[in-house]
N, C-alpha and C positions, 0 to 999 in steps of 0.2 A: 807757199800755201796759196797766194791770192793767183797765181799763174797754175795752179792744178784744178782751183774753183771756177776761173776762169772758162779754162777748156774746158770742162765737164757741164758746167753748167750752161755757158754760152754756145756749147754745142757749136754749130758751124759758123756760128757772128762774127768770131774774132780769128785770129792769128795771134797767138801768141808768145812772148820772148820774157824772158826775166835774167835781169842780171843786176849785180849788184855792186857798189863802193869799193866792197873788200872781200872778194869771194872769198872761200876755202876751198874749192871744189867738191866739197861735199854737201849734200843734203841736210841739215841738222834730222838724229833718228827720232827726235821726238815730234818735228814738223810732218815725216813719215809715218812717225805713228798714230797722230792725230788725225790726218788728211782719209790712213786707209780705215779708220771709223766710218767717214764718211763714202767709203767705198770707191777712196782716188787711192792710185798709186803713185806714189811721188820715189819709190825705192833705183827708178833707174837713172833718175835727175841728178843731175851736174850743178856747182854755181858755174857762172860764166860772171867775166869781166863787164863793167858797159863799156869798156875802150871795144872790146869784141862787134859792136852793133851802130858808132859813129856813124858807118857809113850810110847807114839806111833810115828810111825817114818813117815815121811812124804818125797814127792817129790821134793815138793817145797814148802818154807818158806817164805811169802811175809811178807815187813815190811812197813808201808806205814807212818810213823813219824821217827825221830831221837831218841825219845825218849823210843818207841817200838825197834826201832835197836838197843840200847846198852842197853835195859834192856832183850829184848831177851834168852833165855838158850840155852845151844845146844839141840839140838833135834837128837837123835839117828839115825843111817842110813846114806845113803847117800844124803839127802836132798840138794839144790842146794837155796842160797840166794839168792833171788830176794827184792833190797830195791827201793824204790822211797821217797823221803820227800816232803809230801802235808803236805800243811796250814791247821792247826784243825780248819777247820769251825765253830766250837763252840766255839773257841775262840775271834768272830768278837762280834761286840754291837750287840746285839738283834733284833733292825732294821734291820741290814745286813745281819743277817744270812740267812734267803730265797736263796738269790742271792749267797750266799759264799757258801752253800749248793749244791749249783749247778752247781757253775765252778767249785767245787773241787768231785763236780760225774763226772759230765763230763772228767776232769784230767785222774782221775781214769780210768774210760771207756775207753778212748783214751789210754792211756797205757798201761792195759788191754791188749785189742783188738794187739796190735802192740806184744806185747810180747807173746801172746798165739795162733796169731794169728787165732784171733776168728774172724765171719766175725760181722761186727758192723751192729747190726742190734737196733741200739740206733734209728735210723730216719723209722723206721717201725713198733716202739713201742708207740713212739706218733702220730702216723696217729691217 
């Protein structure tokens, strides 16, 4: 989610990569169905490994779990850590997910936005 916000929001500022701990290679459908609220597609997105991205050196390192931040590698360069610790939406009951999907976009977004100083344009994407 925070790499679909990213790109949409930050428009041509960033390049961006996400990968994580312990992909599946899927997308979770609820992080897709949240995201396309906000009018992102996240439907053709992959996980990927971070072994896949060692080689390259990056600006910024976001870490958005605990368990992402200490399984993290170093990444070459001068890269600067950005962590936050959101609640794995996928780990709520089934019922709940919808709704945990969504304050924890939302989360995202909002931190996002504050730290890249993007302008939020979250409330002009669900018009």
């Amino acid at each position: 989610m925070a790499e679909g916000w990213l790109r949409t929001a930050g428009r041509d500022r960033f390049e961006v990569h996400s990968a994580g701990s312990y992909p599946s290679g899927e997308v979770h459908p609820q992080a897709i169905a949240a995201m396309a609220e906000l009018g992102i597609d996240l439907s053709g997105h992959t996980t990927k490994s971070i072994n896949h991205f060692l080689e390259q050196s990056f600006d910024y390192i976001l870490t958005v779990c605990e368990q992402a931040a200490e399984a993290c590698p170093f990444f070459p360069g001068e890269g600067q850590r950005l962590h936050r610790n959101f609640y794995d939406p996928a780990a709520a009951p089934p019922e709940n997910q919808p709704a945990v999907f969504r304050q924890v976009r939302d989360q995202i977004v909002q931190w996002l936005d504050k730290t890249f100083n993007l302008q939020n344009t979250m409330d002009s994407n669900q018009a």
